[in-house]
C-alpha positions as CSV (number, residue, x, y, z in Angstrom):
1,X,13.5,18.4,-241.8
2,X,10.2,16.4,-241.7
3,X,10.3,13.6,-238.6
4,X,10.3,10.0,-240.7
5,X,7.0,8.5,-239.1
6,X,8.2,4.9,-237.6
7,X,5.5,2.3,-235.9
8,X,6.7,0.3,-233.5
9,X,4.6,-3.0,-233.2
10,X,4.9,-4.7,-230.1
11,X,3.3,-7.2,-227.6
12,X,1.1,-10.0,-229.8
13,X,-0.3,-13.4,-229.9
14,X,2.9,-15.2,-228.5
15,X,4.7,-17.1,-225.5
16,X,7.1,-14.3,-225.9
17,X,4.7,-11.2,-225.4
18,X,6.6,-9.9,-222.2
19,X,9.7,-10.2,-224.2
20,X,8.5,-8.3,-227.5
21,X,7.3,-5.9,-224.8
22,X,10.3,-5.2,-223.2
23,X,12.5,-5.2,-226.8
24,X,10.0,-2.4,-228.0
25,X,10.6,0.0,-224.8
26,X,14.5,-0.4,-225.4
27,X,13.9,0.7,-228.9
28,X,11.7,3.6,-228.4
29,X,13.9,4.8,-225.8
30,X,17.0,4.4,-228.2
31,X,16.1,5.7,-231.1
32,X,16.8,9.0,-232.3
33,X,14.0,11.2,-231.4
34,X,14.9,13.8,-233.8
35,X,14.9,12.0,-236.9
36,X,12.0,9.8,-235.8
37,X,8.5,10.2,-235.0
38,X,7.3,7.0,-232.9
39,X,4.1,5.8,-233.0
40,X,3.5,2.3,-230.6
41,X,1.5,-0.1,-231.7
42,X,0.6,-2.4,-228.7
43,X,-0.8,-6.0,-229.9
44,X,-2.8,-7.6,-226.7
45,X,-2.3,-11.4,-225.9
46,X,-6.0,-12.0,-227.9
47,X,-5.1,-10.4,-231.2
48,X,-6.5,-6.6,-230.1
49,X,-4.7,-4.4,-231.6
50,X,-4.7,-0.5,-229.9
51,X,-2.6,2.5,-229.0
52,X,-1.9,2.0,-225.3
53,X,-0.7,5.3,-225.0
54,X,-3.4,7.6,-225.8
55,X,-5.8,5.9,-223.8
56,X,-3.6,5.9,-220.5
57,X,-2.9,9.4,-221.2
58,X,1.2,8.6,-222.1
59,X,3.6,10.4,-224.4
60,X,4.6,7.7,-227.0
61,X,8.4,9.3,-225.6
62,X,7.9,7.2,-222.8
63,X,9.1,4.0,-223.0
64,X,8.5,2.9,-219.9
65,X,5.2,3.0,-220.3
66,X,5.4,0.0,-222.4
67,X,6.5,-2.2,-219.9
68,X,4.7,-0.6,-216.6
69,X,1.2,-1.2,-218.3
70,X,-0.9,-4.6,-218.8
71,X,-2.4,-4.5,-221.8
72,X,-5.3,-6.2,-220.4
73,X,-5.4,-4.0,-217.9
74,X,-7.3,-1.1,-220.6
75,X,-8.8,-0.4,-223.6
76,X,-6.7,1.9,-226.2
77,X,-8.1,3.4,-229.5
78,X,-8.3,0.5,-231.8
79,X,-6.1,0.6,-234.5
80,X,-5.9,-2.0,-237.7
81,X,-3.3,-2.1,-240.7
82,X,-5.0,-2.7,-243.6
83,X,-2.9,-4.5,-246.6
84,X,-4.4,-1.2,-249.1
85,X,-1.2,0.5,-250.6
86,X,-3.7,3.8,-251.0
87,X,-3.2,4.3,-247.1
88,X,0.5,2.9,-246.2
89,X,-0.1,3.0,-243.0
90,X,-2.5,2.5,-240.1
91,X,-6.0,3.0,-239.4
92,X,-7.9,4.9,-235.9
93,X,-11.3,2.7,-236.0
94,X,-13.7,5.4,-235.0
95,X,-14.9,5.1,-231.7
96,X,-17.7,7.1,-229.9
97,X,-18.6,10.7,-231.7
98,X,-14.6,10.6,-233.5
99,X,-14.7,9.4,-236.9
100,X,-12.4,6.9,-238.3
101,X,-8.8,8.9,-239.5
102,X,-5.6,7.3,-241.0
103,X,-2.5,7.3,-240.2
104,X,0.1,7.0,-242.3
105,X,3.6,5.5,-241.5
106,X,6.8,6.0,-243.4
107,X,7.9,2.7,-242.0
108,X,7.1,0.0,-239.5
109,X,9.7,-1.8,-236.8
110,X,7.7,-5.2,-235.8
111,X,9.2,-5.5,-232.7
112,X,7.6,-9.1,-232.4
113,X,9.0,-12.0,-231.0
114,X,7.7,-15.8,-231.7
115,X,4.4,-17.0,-233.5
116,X,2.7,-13.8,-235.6
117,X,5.7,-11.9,-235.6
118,X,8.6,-13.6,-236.2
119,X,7.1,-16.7,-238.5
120,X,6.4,-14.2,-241.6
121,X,3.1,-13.0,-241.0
122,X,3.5,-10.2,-239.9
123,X,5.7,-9.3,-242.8
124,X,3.4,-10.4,-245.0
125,X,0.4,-7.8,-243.7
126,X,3.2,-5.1,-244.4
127,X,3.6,-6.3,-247.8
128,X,0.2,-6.6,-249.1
129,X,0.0,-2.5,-247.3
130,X,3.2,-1.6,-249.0
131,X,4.7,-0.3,-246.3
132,X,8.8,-0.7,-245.3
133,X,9.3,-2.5,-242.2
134,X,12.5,-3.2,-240.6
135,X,14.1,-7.0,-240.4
136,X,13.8,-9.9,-242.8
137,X,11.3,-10.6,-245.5
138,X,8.4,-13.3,-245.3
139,X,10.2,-15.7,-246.9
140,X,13.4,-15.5,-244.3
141,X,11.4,-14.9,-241.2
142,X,9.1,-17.9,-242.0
143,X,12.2,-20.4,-242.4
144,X,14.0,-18.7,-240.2
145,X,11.5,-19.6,-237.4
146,X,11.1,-23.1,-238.2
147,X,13.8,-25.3,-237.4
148,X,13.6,-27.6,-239.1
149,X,13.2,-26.1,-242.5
150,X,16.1,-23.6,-240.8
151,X,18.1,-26.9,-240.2
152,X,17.3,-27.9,-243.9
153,X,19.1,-24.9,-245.3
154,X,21.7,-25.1,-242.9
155,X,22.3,-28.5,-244.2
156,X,22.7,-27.6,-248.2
157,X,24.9,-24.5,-246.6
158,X,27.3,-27.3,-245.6
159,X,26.9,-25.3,-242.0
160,X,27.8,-28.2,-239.4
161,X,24.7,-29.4,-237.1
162,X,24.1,-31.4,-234.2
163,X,21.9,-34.3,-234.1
164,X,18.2,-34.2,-234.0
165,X,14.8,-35.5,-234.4
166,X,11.5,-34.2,-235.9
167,X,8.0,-35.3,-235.5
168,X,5.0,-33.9,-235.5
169,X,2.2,-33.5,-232.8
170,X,-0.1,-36.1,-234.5
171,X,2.3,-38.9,-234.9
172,X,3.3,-38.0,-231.0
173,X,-0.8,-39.0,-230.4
174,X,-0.9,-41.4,-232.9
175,X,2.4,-43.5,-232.0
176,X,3.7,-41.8,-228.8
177,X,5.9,-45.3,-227.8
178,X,7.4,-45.3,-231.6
179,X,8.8,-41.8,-231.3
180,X,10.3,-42.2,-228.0
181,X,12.4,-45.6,-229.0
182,X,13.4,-43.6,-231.8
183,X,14.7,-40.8,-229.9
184,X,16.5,-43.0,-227.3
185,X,18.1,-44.9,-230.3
186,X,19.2,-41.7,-232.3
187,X,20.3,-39.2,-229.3
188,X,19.8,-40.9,-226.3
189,X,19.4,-39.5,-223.1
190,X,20.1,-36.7,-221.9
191,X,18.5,-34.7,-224.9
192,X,17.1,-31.2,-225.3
193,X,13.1,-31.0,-226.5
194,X,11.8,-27.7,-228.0
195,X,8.9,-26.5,-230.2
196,X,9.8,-26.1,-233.7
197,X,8.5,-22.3,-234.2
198,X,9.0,-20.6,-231.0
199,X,11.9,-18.4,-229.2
200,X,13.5,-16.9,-225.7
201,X,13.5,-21.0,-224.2
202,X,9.9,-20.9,-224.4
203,X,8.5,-24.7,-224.1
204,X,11.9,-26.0,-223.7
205,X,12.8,-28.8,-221.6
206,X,15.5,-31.2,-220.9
207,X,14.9,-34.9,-221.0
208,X,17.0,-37.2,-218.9
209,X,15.1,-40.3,-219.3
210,X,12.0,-41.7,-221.1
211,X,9.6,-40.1,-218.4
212,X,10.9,-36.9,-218.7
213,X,11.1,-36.9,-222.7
214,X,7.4,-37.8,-222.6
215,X,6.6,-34.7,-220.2
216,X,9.3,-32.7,-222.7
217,X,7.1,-33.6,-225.7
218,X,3.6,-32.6,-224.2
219,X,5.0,-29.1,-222.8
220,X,6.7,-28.6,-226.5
221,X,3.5,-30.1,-228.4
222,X,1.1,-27.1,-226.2
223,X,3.3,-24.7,-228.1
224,X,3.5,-25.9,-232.1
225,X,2.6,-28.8,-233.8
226,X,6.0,-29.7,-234.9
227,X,8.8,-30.5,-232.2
228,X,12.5,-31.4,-232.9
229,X,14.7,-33.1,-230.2
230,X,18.2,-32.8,-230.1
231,X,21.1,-34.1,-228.9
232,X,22.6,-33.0,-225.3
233,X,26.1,-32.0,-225.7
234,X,28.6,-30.1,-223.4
235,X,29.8,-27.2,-225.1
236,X,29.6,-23.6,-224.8
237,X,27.0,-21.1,-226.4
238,X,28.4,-18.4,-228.4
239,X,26.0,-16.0,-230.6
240,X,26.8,-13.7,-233.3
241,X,24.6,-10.3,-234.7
242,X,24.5,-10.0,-238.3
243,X,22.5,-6.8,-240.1
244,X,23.2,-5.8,-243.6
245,X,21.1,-7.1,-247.2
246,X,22.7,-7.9,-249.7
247,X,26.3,-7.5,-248.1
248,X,26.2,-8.2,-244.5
249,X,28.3,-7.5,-241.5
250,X,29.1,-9.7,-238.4
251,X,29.8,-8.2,-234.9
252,X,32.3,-9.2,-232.3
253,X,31.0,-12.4,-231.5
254,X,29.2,-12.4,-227.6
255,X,29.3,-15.4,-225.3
256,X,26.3,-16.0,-222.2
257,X,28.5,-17.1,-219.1
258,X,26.7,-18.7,-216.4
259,X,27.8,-18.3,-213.0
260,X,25.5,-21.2,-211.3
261,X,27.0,-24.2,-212.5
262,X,24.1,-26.3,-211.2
263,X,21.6,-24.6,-214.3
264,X,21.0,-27.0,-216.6
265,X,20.5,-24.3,-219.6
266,X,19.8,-21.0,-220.2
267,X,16.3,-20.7,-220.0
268,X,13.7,-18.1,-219.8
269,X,14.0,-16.8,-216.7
270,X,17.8,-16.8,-216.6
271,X,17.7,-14.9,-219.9
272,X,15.3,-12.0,-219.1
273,X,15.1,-11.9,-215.1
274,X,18.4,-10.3,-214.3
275,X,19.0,-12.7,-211.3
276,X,23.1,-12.5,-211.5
277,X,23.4,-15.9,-212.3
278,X,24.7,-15.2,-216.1
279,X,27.2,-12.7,-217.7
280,X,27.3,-11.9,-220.9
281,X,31.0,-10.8,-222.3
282,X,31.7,-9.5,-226.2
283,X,34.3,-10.5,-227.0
284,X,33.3,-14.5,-226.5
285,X,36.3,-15.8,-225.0
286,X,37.7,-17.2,-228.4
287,X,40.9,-16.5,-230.2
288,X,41.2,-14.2,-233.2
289,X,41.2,-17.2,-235.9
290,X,37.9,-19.1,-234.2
291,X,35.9,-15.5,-233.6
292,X,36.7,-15.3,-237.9
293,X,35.3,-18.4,-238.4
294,X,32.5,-17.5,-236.4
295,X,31.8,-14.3,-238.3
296,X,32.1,-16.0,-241.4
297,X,29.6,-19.1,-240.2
298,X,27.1,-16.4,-239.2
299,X,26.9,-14.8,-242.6
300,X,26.8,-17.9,-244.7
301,X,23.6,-18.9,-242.3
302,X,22.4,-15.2,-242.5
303,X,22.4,-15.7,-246.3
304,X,21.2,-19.4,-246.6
305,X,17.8,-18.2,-245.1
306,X,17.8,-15.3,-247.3
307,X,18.1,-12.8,-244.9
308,X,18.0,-8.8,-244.4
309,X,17.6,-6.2,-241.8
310,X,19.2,-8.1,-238.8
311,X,19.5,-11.8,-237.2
312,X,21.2,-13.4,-233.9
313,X,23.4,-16.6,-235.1
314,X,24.0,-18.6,-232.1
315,X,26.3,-21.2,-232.4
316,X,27.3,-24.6,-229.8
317,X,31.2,-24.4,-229.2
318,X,31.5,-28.6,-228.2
319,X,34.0,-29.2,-225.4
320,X,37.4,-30.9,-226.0
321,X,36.5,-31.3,-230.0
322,X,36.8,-27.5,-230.4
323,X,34.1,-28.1,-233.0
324,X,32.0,-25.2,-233.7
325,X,28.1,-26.1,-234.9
326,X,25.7,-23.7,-236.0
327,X,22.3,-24.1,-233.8
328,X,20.2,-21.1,-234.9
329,X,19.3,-18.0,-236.6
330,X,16.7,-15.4,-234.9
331,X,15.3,-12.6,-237.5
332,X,14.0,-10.7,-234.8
333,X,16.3,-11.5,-231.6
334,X,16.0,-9.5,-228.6
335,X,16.3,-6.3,-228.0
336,X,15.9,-5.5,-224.3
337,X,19.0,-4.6,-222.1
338,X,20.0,-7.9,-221.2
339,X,19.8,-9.1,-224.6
340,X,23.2,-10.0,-227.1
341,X,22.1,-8.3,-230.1
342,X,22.6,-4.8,-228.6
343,X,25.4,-6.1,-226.4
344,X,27.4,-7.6,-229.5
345,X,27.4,-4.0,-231.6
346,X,28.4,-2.4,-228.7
347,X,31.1,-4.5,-228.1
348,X,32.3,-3.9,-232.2
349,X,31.9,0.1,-231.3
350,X,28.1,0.8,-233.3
351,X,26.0,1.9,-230.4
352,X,22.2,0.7,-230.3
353,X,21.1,4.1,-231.8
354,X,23.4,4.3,-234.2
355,X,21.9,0.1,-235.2
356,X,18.9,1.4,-234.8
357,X,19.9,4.1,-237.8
358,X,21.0,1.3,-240.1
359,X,18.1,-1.2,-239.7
360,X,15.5,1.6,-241.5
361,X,18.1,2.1,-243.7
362,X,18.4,-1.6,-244.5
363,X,14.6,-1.5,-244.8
364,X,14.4,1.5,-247.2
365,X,17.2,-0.1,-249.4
366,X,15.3,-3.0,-249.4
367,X,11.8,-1.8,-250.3
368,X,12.9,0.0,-252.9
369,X,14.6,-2.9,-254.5
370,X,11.9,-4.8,-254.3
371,X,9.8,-1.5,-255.6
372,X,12.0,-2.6,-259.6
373,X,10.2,-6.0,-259.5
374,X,7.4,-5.8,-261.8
375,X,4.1,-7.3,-260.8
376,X,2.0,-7.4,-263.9
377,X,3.1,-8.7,-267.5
């Protein structure tokens, strides 16, 4: 039986390019090599998009490769995807005395964290090519990655929030002492400041007094132009992996423990540098009735954003109260080996290859649903 022909698109314009990097190399080692043909797609930190691996002289098998290697460091044979349903697929720009040749691609896995991957435009390039691609639509990656809109729907979902502020970066310049009396009024201090479209921690600070807010605010504002503030509470962080269309499923619900009581949040480097100083357990350390309600919470925000493929819930368990808050959805969430997603199917028996099986499944199903739309009168 023919190899299906899967792209895996990783890298890209984004403060979470070592991240997407890493996810990809877990996935193309995973995946099943004898129902899939791989081809990597490596997106630089400027936009440049190439295949890394026939420059450097690497089997796309490899999946080290994808981390071992700066992009920078090399020029591949440029590749582009262009939205033209008569090719499906991508094309080698010719380059020297080789012509141009396309490519074609039963499917695509955009294996791309943060802005240009996971904010729907990525999905929208596959769209306009006709191509399948695995995870959510435009439409739920776009929301999805902003959260505020993401908090929006939340809120009509009746899914239960904590407290936060929006602004954007132009009324931060244009009335920078405005927005931090509202903030002190509204949340007060200790507070948590984040870009509004980004992942993995990136640009996320936490503000202990009005200086420190300020200095929270720039770092955020370098990274979108929308920022949201919220509230500090003391709670635990549980997360939850959702993958299905139309009918999801919820895993085992997965909890970060961290051992070094002194961090002041997960961040970046505590997520992805496998210092020892965090755990992470499926089960969370819940009882049977709150790991339901979990489950449960995760779908209902899986299917307020309009979901598909796969998400990460993660959710704020608030000390003494016992009260369980929904804090975000991820439509692409990480995929490396230190990452929950993986972890959480694991930890509800699917193994990563056998997820790795049902996400192109999920993507055929859902390309050929949307095939039955018509799209001329």
């Amino acid at each position: 039986m023919e190899k299906t022909k899967i792209g895996v698109i990783f890298g890209g314009r984004s403060g979470e390019h070592e991240i997407s990097i890493r996810s990809a190399s877990t996935v193309i080692r995973e995946i099943d090599k004898d129902r899939f043909k791989v081809l990597p797609i490596a997106i630089t930190q400027e936009g440049k998009w190439l295949n890394p691996f026939e420059s450097a002289g690497m089997l796309p098998e490899d999946a080290r490769a994808a981390i071992e290697y700066d992009l920078t460091e090399f020029d591949g044979r440029r590749v582009g995807l262009l939205g033209d349903t008569s090719i499906r697929g991508l094309t080698m720009l010719g380059t020297g005395d080789r012509a141009a040749e396309e490519i074609p691609l039963d499917i695509v896995f955009p294996v791309l964290h943060g802005t240009f991957g996971e904010d729907g435009t990525i999905q929208g390039l596959l769209e306009m090519a006709g191509i399948p691609y695995v995870g959510c639509g435009v439409l739920a990656s776009s929301t999805g990655m902003d959260k505020v809109f993401m908090k929006t729907l939340f809120r009509d979902a009746d899914l239960p929030q904590c407290e936060y502020v929006w602004l954007l970066r132009s009324e931060w310049e244009d009335s920078r002492e405005a927005v931090v009396d509202q903030i002190e009024q509204k949340l007060g201090f200790p507070c948590f400041v984040k870009p509004a479209n980004l992942g993995s921690s990136v640009g996320v600070s936490k503000a202990t007094d009005r200086q420190s807010l300020v200095e929270g605010i720039h770092l955020a504002a370098e990274f979108d132009r929308k920022v949201i503030v919220e509230e500090n509470l003391s709670m635990r962080e549980i997360e939850c992996a959702v993958f299905g269309n139309d009918h999801p499923e919820a895993s085992l619900p997965g909890e970060y423990i961290v051992l070094d009581e002194n961090k002041k949040f997960l961040d970046f480097e505590e997520k992805y540098s496998g210092t020892g100083n965090n755990e992470f357990v499926v089960p969370a350390k819940v009882d049977e009735s709150l790991s339901d309600r979990i489950r449960e919470m995760a779908v209902t925000a899986y299917k307020a954003v309009d979901a598909s493929g796969f998400a990460r819930v993660d959710f704020f368990l608030v000390d003494g109260s016992g009260e369980l808050l929904i804090n975000e959805i991820n439509t692409i969430p990480g995929l490396t080996d230190a990452s929950g997603f993986p972890k959480m199917w694991a930890g509800s028996g699917i193994g990563f290859t056998e997820v790795l099986d049902k996400l192109v499944e999920f993507a055929f199903e859902r390309a050929k649903d949307k095939a039955r739309n018509r799209t001329n009168r």
